[in-house]
TIVO-2410 file (N, C-alpha, C; in nm, 3 decimals):
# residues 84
REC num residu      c1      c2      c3 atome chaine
REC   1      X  28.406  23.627   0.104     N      A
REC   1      X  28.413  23.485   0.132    CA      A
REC   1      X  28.301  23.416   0.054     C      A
REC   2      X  28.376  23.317  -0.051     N      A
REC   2      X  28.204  23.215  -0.114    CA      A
REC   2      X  28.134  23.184   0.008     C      A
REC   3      X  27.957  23.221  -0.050     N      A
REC   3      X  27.907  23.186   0.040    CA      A
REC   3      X  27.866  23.050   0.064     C      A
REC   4      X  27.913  22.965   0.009     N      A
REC   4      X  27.919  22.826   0.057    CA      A
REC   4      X  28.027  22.818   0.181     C      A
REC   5      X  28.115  22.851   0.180     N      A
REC   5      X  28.193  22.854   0.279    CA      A
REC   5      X  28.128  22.893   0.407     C      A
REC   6      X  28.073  23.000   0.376     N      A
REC   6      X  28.006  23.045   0.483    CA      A
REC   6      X  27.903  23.042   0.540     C      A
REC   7      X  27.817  22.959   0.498     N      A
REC   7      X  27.669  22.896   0.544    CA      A
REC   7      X  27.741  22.778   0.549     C      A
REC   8      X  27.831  22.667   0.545     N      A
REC   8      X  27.814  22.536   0.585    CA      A
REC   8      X  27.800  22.523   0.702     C      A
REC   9      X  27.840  22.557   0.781     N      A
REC   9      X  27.799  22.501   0.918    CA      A
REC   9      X  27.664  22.524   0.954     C      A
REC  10      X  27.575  22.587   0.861     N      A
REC  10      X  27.436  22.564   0.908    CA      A
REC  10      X  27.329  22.440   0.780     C      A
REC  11      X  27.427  22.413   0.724     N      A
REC  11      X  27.407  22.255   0.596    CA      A
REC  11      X  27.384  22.146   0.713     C      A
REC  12      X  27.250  22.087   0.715     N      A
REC  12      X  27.230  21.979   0.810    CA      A
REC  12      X  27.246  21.816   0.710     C      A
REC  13      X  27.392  21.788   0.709     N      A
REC  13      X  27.404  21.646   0.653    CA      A
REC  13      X  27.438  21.667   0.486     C      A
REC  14      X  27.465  21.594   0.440     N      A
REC  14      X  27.478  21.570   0.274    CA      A
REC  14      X  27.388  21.642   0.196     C      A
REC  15      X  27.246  21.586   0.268     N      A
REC  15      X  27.173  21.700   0.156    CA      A
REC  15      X  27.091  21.868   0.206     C      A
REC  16      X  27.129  21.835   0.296     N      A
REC  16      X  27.121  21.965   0.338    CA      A
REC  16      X  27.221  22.071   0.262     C      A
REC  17      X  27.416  21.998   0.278     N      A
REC  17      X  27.502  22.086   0.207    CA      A
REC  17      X  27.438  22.063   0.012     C      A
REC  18      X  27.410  21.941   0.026     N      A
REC  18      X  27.352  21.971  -0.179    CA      A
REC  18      X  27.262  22.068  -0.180     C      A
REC  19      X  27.169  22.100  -0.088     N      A
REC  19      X  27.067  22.195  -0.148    CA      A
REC  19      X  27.148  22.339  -0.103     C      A
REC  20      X  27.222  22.352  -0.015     N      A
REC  20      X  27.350  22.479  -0.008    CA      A
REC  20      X  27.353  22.525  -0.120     C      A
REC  21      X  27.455  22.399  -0.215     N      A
REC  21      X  27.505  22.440  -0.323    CA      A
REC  21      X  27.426  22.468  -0.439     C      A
REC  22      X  27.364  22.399  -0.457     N      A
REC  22      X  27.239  22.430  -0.538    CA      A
REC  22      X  27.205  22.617  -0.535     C      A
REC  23      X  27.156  22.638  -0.416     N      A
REC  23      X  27.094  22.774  -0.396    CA      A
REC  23      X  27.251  22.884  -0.413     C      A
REC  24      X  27.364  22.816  -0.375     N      A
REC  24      X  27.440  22.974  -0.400    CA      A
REC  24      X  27.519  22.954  -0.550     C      A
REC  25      X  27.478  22.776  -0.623     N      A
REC  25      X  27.503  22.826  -0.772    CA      A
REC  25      X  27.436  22.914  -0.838     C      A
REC  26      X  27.336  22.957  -0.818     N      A
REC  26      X  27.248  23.036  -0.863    CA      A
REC  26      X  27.269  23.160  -0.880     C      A
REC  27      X  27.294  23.203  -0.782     N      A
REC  27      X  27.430  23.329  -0.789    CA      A
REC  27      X  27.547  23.348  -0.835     C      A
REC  28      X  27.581  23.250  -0.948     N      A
REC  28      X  27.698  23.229  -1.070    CA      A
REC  28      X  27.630  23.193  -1.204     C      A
REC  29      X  27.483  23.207  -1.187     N      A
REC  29      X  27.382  23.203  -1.327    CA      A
REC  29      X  27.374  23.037  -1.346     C      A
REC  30      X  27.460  22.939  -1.236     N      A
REC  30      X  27.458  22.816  -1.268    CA      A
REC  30      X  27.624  22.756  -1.314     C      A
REC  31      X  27.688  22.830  -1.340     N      A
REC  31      X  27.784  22.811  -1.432    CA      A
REC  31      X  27.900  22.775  -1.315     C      A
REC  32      X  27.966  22.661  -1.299     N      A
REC  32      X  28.049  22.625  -1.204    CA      A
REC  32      X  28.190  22.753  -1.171     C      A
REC  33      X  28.189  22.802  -1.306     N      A
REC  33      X  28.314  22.880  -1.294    CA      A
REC  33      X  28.297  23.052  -1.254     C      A
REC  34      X  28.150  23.080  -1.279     N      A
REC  34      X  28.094  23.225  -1.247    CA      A
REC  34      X  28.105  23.271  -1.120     C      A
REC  35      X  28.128  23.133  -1.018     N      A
REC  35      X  28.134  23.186  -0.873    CA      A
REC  35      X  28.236  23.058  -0.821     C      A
REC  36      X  28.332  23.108  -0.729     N      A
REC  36      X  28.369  23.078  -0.692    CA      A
REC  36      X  28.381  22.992  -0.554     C      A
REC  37      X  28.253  22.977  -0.518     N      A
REC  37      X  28.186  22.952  -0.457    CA      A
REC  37      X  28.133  22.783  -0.490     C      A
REC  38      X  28.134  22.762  -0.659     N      A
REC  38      X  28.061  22.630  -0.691    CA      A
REC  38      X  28.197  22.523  -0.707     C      A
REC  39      X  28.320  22.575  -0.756     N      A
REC  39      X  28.384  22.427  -0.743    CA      A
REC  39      X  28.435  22.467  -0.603     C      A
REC  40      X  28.414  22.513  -0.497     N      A
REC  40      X  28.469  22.487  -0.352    CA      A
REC  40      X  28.410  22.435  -0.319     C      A
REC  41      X  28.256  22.485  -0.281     N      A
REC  41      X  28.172  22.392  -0.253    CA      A
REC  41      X  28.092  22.232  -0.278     C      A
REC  42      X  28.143  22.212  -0.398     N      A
REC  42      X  28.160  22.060  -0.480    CA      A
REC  42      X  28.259  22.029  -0.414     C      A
REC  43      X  28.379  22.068  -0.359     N      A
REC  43      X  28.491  21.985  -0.322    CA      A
REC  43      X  28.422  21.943  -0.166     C      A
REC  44      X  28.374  22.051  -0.097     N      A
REC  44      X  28.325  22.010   0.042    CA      A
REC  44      X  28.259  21.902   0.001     C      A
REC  45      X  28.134  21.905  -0.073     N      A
REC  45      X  28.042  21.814  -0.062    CA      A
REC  45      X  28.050  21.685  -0.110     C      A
REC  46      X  28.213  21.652  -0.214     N      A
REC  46      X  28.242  21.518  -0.263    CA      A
REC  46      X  28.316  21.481  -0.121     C      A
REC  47      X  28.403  21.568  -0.060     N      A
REC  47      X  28.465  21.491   0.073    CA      A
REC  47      X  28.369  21.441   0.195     C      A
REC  48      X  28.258  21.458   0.206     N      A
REC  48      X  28.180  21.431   0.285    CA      A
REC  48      X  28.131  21.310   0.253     C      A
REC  49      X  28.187  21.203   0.163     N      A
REC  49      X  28.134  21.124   0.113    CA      A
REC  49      X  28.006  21.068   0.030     C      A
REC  50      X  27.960  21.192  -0.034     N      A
REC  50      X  27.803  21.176  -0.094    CA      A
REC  50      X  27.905  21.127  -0.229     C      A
REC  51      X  27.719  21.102  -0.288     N      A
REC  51      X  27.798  21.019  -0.425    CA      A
REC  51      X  27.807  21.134  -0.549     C      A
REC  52      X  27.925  21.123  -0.606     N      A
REC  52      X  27.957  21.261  -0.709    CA      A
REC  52      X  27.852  21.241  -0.813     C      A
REC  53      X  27.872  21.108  -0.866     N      A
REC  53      X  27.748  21.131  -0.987    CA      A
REC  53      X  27.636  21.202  -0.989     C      A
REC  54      X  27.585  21.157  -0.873     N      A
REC  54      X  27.421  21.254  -0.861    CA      A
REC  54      X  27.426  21.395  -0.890     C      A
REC  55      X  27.514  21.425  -0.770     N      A
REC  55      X  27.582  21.538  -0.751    CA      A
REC  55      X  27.609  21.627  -0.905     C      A
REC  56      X  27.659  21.583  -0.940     N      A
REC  56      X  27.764  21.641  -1.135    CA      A
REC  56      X  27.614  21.703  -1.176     C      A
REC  57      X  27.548  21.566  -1.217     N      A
REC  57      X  27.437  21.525  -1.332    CA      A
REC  57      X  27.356  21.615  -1.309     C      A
REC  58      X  27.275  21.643  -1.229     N      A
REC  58      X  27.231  21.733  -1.168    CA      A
REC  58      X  27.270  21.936  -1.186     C      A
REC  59      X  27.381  21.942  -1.081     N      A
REC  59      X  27.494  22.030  -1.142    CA      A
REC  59      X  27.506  22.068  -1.267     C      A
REC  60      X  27.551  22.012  -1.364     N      A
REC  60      X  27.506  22.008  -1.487    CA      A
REC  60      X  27.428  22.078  -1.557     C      A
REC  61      X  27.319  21.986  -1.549     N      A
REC  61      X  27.168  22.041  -1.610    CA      A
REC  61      X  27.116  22.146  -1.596     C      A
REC  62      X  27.169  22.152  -1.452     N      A
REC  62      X  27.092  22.317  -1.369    CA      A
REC  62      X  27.197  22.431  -1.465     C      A
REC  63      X  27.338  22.367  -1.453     N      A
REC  63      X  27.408  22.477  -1.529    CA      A
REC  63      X  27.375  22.513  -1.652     C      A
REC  64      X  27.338  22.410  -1.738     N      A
REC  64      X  27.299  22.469  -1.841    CA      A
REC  64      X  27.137  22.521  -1.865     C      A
REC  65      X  27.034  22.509  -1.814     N      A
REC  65      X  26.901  22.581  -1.805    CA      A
REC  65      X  26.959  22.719  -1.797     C      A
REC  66      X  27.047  22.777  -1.640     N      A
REC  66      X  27.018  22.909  -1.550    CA      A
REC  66      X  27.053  22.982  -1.689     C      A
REC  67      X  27.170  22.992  -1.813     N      A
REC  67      X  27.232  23.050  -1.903    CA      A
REC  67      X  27.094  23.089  -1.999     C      A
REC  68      X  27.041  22.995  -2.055     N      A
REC  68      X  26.920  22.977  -2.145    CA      A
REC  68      X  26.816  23.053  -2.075     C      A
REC  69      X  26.744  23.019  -1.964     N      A
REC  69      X  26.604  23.138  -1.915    CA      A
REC  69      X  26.682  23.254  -1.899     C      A
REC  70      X  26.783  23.293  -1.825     N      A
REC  70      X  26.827  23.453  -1.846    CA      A
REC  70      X  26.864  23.498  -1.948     C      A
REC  71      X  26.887  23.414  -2.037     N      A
REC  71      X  26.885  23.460  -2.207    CA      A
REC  71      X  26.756  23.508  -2.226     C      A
REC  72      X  26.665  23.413  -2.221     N      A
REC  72      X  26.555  23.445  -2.262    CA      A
REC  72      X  26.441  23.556  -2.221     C      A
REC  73      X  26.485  23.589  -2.099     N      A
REC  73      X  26.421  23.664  -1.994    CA      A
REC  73      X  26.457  23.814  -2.068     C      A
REC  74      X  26.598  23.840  -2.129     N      A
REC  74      X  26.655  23.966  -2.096    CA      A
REC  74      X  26.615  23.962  -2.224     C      A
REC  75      X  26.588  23.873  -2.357     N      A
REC  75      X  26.514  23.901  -2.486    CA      A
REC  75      X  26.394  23.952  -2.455     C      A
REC  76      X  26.304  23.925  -2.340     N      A
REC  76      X  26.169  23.957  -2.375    CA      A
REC  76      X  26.166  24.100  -2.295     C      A
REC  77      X  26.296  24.143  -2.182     N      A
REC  77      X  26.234  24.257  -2.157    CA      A
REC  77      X  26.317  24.366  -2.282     C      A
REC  78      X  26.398  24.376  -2.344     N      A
REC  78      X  26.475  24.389  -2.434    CA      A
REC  78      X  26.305  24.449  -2.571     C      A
REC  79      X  26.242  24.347  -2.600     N      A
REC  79      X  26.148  24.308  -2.678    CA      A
REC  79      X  26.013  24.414  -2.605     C      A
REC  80      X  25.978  24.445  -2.527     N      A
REC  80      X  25.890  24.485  -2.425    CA      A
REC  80      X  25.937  24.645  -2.409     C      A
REC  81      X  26.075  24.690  -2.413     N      A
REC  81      X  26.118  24.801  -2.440    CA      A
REC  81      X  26.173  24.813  -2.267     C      A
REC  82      X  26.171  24.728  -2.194     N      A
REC  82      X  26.224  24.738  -2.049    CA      A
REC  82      X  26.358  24.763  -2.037     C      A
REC  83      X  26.433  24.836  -2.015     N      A
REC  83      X  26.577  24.886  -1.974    CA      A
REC  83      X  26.678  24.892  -2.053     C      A
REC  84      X  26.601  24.920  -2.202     N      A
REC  84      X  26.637  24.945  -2.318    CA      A
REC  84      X  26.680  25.111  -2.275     C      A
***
């Protein structure tokens, strides 16, 4: 079960469920489509009436950082001779 699904009922209000989603995109590297979990949970959290823009823009940005530092992370242990 996405775990957005399954922690909402302990999401206190709008931003309580945004910072939800936030924390279990993270566990899809950021990427809306890596977990299944991030466009369900965007659908909860646009029906609750928060405002989508914030929401996206945000979303977004984060998605594209999480791709780039774990790039970069797995170059330097790669580089370092770690789990080579």
């Amino acid at each position: 079960m996405p775990a957005s699904l399954l922690l909402a009922p302990a999401a206190r209000g709008p931003l309580g469920f945004e910072g939800l989603l936030y924390r279990v995109t993270i566990g899809g590297a950021g990427t809306p489509m890596a977990s299944t979990a991030n466009p369900i949970g965007a659908q909860i959290f646009l029906q609750s009436g928060a405002p989508a823009g914030r929401f996206w823009k945000i979303f977004l940005a984060v998605s594209a950082i999480f791709p780039v530092l774990l790039t970069g992370a797995g170059l330097l242990l790669l580089a370092l001779g770690i789990g080579a």
